[in-house]
FIMIFI-955140 format. One record per residue (C-alpha): residue in one letter; x, y, z. Coordinates in pm, 1 decimal. Layout:
BEGIN
code, X, Y, Z
A, X, Y, Z
...
//
This chain:
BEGIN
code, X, Y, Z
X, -3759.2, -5695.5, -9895.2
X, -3803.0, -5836.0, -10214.1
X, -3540.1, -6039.0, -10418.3
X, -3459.2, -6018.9, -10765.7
X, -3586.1, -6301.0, -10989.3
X, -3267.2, -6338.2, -11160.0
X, -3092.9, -6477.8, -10868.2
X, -3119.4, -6877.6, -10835.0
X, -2947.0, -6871.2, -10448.5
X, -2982.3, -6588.5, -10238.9
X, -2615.8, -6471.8, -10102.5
X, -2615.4, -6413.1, -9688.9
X, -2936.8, -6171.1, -9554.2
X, -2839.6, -5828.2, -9540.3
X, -2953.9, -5574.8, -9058.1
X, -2732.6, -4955.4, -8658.4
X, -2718.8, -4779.2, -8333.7
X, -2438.3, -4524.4, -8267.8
X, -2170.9, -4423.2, -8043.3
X, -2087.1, -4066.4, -8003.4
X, -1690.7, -3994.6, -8129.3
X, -1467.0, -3851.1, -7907.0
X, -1125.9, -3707.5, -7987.2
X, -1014.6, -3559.8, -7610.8
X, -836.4, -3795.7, -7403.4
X, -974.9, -3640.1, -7101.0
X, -1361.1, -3808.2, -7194.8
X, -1248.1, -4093.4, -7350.5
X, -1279.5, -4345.7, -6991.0
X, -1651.0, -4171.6, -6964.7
X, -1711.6, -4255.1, -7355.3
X, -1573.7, -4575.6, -7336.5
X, -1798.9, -4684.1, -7039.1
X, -2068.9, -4508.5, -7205.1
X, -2034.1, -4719.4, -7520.2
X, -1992.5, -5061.9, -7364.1
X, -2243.6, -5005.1, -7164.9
X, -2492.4, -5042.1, -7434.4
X, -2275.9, -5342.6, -7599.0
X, -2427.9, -5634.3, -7735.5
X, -2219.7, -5961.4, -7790.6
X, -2107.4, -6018.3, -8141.3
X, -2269.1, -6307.1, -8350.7
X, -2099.5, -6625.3, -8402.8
X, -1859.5, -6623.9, -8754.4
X, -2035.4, -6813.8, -9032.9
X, -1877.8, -7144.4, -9178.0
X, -1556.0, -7113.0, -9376.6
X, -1711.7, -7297.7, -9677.8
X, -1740.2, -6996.8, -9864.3
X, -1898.1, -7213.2, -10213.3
X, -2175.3, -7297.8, -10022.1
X, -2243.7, -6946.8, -9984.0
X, -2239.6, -6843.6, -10353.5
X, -2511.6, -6693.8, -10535.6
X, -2571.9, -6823.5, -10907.3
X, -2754.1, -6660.4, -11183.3
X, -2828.9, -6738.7, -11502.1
X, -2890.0, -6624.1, -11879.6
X, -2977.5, -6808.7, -12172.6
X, -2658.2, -7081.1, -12158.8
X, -2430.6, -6927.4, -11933.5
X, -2451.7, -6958.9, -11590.0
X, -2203.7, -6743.5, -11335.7
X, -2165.5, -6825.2, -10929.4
X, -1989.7, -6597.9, -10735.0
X, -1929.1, -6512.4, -10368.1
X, -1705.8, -6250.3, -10160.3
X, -1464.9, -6427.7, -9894.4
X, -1449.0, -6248.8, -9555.4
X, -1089.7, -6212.7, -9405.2
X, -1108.3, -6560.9, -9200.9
X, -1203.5, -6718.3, -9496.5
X, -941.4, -6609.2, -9702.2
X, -661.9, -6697.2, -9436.2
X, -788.3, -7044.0, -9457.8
X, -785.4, -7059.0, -9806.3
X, -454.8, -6893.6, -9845.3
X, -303.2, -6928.9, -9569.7
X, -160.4, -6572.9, -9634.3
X, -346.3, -6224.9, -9417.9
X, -466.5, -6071.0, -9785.0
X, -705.9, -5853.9, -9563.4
X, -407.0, -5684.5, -9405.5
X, -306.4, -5537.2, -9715.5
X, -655.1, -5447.0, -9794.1
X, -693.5, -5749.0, -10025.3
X, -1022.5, -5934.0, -10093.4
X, -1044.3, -6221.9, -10322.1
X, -1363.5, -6271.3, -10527.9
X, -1468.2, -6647.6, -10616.4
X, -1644.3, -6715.8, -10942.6
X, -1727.7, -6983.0, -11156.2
X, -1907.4, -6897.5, -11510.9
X, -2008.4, -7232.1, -11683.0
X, -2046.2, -7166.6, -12032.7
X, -2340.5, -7379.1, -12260.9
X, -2320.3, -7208.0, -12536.9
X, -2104.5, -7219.9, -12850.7
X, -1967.4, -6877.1, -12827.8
X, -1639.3, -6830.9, -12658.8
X, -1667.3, -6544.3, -12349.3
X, -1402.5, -6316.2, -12237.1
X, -1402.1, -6208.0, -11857.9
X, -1403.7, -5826.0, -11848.8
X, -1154.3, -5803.4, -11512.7
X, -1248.6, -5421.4, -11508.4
X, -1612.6, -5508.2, -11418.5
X, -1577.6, -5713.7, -11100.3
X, -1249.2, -5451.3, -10980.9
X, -1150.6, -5154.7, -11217.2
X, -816.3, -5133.3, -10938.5
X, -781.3, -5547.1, -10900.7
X, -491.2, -5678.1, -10791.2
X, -269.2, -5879.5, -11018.2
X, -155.1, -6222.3, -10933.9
X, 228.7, -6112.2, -10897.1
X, 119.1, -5771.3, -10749.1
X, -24.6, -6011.4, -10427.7
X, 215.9, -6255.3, -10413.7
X, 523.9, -5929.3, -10376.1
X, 311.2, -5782.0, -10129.8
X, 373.4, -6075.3, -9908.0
X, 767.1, -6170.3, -10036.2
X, 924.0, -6293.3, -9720.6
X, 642.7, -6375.5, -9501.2
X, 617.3, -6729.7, -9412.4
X, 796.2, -7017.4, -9547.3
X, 748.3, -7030.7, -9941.7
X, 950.8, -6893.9, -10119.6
X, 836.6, -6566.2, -10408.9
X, 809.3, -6785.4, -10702.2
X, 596.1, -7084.2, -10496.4
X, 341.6, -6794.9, -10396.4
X, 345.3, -6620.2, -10717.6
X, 262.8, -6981.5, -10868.2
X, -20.8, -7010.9, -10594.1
X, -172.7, -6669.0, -10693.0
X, -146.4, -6764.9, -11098.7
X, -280.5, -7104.6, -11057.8
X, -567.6, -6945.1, -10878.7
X, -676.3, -6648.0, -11054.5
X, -949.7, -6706.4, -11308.5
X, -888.3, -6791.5, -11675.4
X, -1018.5, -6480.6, -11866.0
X, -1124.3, -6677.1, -12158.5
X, -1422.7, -6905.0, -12119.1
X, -1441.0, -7150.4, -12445.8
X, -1753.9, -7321.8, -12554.1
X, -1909.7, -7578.3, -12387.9
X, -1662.4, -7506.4, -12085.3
X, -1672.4, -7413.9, -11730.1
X, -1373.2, -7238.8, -11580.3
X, -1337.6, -7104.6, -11187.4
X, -1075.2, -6926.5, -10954.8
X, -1001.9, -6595.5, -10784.8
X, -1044.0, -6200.2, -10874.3
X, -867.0, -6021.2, -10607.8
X, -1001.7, -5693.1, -10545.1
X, -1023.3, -5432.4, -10265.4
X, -1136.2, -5470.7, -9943.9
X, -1464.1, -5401.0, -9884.4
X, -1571.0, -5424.8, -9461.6
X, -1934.0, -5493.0, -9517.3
X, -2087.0, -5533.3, -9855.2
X, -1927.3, -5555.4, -10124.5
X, -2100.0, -5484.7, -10524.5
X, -1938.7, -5590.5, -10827.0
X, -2077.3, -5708.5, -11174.7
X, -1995.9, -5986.3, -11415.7
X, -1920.7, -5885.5, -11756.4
X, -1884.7, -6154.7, -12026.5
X, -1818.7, -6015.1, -12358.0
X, -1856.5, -6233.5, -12687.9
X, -1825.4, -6196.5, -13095.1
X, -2190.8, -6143.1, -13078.9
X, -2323.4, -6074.2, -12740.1
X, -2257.8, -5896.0, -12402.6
X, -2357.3, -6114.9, -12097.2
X, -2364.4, -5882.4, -11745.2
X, -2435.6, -6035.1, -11369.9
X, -2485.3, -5803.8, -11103.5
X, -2404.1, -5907.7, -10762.4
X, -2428.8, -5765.3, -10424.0
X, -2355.7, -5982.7, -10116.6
X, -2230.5, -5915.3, -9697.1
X, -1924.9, -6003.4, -9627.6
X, -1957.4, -6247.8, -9353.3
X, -1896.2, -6151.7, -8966.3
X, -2014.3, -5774.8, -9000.5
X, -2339.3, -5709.2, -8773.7
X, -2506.6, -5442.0, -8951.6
X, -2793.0, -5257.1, -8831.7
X, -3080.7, -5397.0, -9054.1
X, -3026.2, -5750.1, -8997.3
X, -3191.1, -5706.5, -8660.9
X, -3472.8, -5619.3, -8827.6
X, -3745.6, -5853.4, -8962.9
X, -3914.1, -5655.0, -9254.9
X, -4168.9, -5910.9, -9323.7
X, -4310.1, -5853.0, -8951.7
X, -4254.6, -5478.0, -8938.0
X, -4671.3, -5424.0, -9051.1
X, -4932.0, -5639.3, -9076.8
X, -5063.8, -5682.6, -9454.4
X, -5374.8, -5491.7, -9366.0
X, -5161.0, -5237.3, -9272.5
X, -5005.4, -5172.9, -9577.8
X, -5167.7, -4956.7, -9826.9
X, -5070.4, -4922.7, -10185.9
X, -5066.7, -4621.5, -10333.3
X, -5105.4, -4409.2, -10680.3
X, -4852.5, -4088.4, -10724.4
X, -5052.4, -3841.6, -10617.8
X, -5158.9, -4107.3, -10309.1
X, -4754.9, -4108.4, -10219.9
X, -4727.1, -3728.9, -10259.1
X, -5036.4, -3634.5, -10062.4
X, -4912.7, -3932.3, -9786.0
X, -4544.1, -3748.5, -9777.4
X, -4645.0, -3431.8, -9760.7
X, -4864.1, -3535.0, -9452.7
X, -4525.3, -3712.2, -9272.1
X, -4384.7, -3526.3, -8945.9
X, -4131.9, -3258.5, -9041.1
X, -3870.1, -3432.5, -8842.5
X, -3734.7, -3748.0, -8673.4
X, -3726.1, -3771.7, -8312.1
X, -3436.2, -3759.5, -8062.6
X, -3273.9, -4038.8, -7840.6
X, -3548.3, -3940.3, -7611.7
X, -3795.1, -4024.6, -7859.4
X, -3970.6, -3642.3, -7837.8
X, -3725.9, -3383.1, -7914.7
X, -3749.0, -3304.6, -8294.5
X, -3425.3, -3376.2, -8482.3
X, -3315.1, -3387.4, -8809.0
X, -3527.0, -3344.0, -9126.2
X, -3660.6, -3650.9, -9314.8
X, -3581.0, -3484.3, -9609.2
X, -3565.8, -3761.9, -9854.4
X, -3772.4, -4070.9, -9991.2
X, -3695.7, -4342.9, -10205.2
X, -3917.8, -4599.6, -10375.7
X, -3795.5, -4915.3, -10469.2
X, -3749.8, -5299.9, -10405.0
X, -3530.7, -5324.9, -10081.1
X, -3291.1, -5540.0, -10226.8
X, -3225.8, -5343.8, -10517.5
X, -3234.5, -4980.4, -10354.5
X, -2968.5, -5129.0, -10107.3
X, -2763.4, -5311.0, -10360.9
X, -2784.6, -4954.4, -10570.2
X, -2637.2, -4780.4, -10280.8
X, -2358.4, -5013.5, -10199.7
X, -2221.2, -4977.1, -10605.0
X, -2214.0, -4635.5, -10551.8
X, -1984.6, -4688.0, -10255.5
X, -2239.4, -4638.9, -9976.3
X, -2114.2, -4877.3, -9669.7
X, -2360.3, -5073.3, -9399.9
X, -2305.3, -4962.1, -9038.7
X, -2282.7, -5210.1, -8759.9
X, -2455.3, -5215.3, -8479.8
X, -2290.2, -5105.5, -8140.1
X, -2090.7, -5346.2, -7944.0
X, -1756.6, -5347.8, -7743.7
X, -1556.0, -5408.1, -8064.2
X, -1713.9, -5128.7, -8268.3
X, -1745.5, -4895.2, -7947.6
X, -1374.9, -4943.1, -7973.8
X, -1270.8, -4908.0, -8336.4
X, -1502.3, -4560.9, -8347.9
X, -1276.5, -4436.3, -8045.2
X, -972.7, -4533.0, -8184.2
X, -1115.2, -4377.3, -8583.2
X, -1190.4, -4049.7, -8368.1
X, -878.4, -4050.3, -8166.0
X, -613.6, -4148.3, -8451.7
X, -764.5, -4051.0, -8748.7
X, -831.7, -4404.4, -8857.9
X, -1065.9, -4454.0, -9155.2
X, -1375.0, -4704.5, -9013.4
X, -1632.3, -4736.8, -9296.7
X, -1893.1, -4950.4, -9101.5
X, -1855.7, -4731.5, -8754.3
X, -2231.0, -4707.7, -8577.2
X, -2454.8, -4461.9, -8602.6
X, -2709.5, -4304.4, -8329.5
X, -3053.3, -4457.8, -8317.8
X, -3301.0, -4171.9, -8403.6
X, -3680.4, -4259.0, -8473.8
X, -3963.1, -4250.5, -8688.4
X, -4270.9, -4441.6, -8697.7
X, -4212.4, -4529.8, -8304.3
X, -3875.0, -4690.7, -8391.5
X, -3502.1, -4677.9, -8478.9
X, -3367.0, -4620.3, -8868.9
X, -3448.0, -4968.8, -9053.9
X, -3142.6, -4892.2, -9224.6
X, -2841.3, -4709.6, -9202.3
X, -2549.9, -4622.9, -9495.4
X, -2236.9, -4414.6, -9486.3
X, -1956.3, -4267.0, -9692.9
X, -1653.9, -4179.2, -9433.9
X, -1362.8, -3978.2, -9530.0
X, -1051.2, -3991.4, -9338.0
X, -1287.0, -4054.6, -9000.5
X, -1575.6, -4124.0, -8864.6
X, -1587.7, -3758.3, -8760.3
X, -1609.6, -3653.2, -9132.1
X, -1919.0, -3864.8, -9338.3
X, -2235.8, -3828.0, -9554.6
X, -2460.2, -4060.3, -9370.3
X, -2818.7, -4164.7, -9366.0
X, -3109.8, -4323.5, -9210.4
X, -3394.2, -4511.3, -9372.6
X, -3738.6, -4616.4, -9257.9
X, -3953.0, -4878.3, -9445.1
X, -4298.9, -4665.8, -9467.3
X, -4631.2, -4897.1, -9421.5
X, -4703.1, -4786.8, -9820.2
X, -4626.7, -4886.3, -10097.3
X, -4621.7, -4691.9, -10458.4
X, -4710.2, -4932.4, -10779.4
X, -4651.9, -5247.7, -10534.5
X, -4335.7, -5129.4, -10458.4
X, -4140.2, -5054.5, -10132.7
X, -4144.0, -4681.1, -10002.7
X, -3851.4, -4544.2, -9741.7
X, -3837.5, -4259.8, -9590.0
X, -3469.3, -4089.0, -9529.3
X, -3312.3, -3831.1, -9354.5
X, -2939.5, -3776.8, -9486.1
X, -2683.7, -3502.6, -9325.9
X, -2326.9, -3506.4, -9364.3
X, -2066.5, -3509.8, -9069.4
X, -1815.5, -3233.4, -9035.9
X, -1660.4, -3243.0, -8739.4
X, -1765.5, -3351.0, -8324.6
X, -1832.9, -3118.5, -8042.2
X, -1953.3, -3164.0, -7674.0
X, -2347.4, -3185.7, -7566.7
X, -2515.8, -3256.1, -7263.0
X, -2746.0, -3520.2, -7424.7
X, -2470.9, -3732.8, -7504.9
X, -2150.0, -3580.9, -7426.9
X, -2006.6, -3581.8, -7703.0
X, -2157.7, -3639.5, -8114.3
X, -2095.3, -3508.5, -8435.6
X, -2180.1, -3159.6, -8585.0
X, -2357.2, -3148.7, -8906.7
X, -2286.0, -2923.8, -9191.9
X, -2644.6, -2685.0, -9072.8
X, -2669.9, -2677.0, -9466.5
X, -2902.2, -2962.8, -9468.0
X, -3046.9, -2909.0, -9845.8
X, -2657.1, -3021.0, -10026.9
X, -2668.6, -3354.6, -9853.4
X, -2989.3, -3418.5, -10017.8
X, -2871.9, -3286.2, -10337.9
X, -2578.1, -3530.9, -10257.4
X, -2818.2, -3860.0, -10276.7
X, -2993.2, -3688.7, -10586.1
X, -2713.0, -3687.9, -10772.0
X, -2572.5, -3994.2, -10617.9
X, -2908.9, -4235.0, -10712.8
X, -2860.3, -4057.1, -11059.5
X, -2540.6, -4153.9, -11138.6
X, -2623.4, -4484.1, -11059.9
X, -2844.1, -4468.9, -11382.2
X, -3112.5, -4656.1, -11171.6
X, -3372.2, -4338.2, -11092.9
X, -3665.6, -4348.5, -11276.0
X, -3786.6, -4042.3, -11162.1
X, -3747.8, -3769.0, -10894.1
X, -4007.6, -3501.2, -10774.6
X, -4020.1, -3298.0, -10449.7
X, -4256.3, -3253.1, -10132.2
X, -4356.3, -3037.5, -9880.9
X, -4384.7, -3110.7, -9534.7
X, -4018.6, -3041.1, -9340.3
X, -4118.6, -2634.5, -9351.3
X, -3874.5, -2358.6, -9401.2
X, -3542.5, -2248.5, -9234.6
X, -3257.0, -2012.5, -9313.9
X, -2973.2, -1844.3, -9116.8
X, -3192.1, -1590.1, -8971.0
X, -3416.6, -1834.9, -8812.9
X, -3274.2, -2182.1, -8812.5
X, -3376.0, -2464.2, -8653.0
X, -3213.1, -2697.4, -8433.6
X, -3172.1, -3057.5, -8432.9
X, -3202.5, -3297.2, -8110.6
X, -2813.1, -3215.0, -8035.2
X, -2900.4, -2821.4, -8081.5
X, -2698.3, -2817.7, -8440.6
X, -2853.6, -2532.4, -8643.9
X, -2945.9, -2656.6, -9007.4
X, -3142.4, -2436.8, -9283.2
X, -3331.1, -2580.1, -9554.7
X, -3576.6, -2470.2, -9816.7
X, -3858.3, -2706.0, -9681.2
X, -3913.7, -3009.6, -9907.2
X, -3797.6, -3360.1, -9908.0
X, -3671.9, -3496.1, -10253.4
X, -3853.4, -3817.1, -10426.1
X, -3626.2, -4097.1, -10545.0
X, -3814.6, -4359.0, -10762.9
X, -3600.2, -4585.1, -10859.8
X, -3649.7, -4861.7, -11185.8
X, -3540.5, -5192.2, -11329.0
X, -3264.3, -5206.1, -11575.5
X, -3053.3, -4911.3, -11645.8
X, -3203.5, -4515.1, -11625.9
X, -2994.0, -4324.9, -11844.9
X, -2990.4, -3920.3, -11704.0
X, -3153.8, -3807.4, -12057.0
X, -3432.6, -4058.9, -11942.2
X, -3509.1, -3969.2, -11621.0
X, -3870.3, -3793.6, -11517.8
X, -3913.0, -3536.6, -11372.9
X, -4249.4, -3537.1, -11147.1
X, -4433.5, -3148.6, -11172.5
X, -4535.2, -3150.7, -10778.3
X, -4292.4, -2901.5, -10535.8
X, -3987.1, -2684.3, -10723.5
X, -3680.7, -2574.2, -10486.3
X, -3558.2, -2197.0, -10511.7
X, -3228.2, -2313.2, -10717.8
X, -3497.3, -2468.8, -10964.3
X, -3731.8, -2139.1, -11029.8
X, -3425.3, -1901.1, -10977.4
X, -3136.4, -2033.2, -11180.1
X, -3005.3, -1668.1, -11155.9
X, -2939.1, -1701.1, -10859.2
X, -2874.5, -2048.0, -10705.7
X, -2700.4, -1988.5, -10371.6
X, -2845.6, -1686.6, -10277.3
X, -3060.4, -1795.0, -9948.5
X, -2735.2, -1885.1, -9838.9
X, -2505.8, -1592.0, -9888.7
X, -2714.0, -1347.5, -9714.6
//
């Protein structure tokens, strides 16, 4: 994946499998053995010198570092569990050349940050110091808001816990100008599913061929319907999505608009995703199954969970060997999570809402609202389904769907909606019958 030029020091590289969830005590022993049976050990915990990790960019005179602490690193640094009150600080430094004073728009980095005093009550009469020691500690920390000329100022932004990635941007407002910094970084310790994957080896450069729009829309349309199964035959879900974009940026797009990483399967996250399924417990980076495409698992998996793993909008992406313009194509398949039932194949897994088409509307609308789509268009090439005759996915979950795969071009800078293009190739049935949007699936 390519990096953006901005950045001077790359923050920590970004790498799923899943577990089936189980809410029956009677399977949980069989689960359990199931799921540590395919467990891998966890990596080793990167260094506690969280400075050395920060990224730094810089425009015209003001430069701005910043990095995301994990939860060991912030008990060393604190001495104080901030993670177990879903606390995250956020360490910055913005060294100012220029001969305009900045103000630090809070808001940007955390529009629900924690204030100093807030963190330090939280914690009143843990440990030894007393309130007004650790409110002092919290103060003395927290970054100055006001960065004069010629000045460099550093500390703390303590925002919410995010497990895996977390996105946040640096806004620097001034009498004449408006400086921004985007960041997205890992937080150190999670195992996600793409870092086992080594993008620059997945194709040789031969391989790779880049293409014009109609190239990419006659290549799409060509694509199988479907992924395959665990068994690596069975048709399963639709790949009913594609987007085109930089890696870096297409995955740092998705994490802004809360999209988390999923870990790979081990015996801690076999684990957590019983205990999510059992209790109820919210697990943002729980595993996914491995399902395949181009004779391998997803590249990439993301997830938005609601109170449990049972209930998510998840997806799957595939690095295609094309490329559109010079840049990165990935093909998708997206369903949402509603529930788990029992299946032969793998005892137990999640049901997907057989409405297939809203989940892709979902990432439409999603990618949009991040006001970085360019463009979107459709394709054929997944073929019809409805309630009379559905189709079936590898776990034998109906799902209906109008046939085509949505396009997701993404661009540099921000897309505002009034801006974005609309490519004349495929038009769904809500699109040529706005009379009637819903009715395929009232009848």
């Amino acid at each position: 994946m390519s990096t953006s030029p901005e950045s001077h020091q790359e923050s920590a590289a970004w790498s799923g499998n899943t577990i089936c969830k189980l809410r029956l005590p009677l399977f949980l022993l069989a689960f359990v053995a199931f799921a540590l049976g395919c467990a891998t050990s966890p990596r080793q915990a990167d260094s506690l010198d969280y400075r050395a990790r920060a990224e730094s960019q810089t425009q015209a005179g003001v430069r701005v570092s910043a990095v995301v602490l994990s939860a060991d690193e912030t008990l060393e640094a604190f001495e104080i569990p901030l993670a177990q009150k879903n606390i995250q600080p956020v360490w910055i430094e913005i060294e100012n050349r220029e001969d305009e004073e900045f103000v630090l728009m809070l808001l940007s980095i955390d529009p629900n940050y924690f204030a100093p005093s807030e963190v330090a009550w939280l914690f009143r009469g843990e440990g030894k110091p007393s309130f007004d020691k650790r409110l002092d500690l919290f103060l003395e920390r927290h970054i100055p808001i006001v960065i004069a000329p010629q000045s460099t100022v550093s500390g703390f932004v303590y925002t919410n816990l995010d497990p895996g990635a977390k996105a946040f941007a640096v806004e620097l407002l001034g009498e004449r100008s408006l400086r921004s910094f985007e960041f997205a970084q890992l937080v150190p310790g999670i195992e996600a599913d793409f870092m086992r994957v080594d993008f620059e080896r997945l194709y040789e450069q031969a391989e790779v061929r880049d293409l014009d729009l109609e190239g990419l829309r006659n290549y799409l349309e060509a694509l199988p319907c479907c992924v395959l199964g665990g068994d690596q035959e069975t048709a399963g879900d639709p790949l009913n999505f594609v987007i085109v974009g930089d890696g870096r940026h297409m995955l740092a797009t998705m994490v802004r608009r809360g999209w988390d990483l999923t870990e790979t399967t081990r015996q801690a996250t076999a684990w957590r995703t019983v205990a999510s399924s059992l209790f109820g417990w919210i697990y943002r980076t729980s595993p996914v199954s491995p399902l395949y495409v181009f004779d391998r698992p997803q590249d990439i998996a993301l997830q938005k969970t609601r109170r449990s793993v049972d209930e998510r909008n998840h997806l799957r992406l595939w690095l295609a060997p094309v490329t559109m313009d010079g840049q990165n194509v990935w093909v998708g398949q997206i369903s949402r999570d509603i529930g788990i039932k029992f299946t032969t194949k793998t005892i137990v897994t999640h049901k997907i809402d057989p409405v297939v088409d809203e989940a892709r509307l979902y990432i439409s609308l999603d990618l949009a609202a991040s006001q970085s789509l360019r463009a979107v268009g459709y394709v054929k090439g997944v073929g019809h389904s409805d309630r009379v005759a559905p189709r079936y996915n590898y776990t034998n979950d109906p799902y209906y769907t109008d046939g085509l795969r949505v396009v997701l071009v993404l661009g540099e800078g921000r897309q505002p909606l009034d801006r974005i293009e609309f490519l004349d190739w495929a038009r769904p049935p809500q699109m040529t019958r706005p009379e009637s949007p819903i009715a395929d699936t009232q009848e």
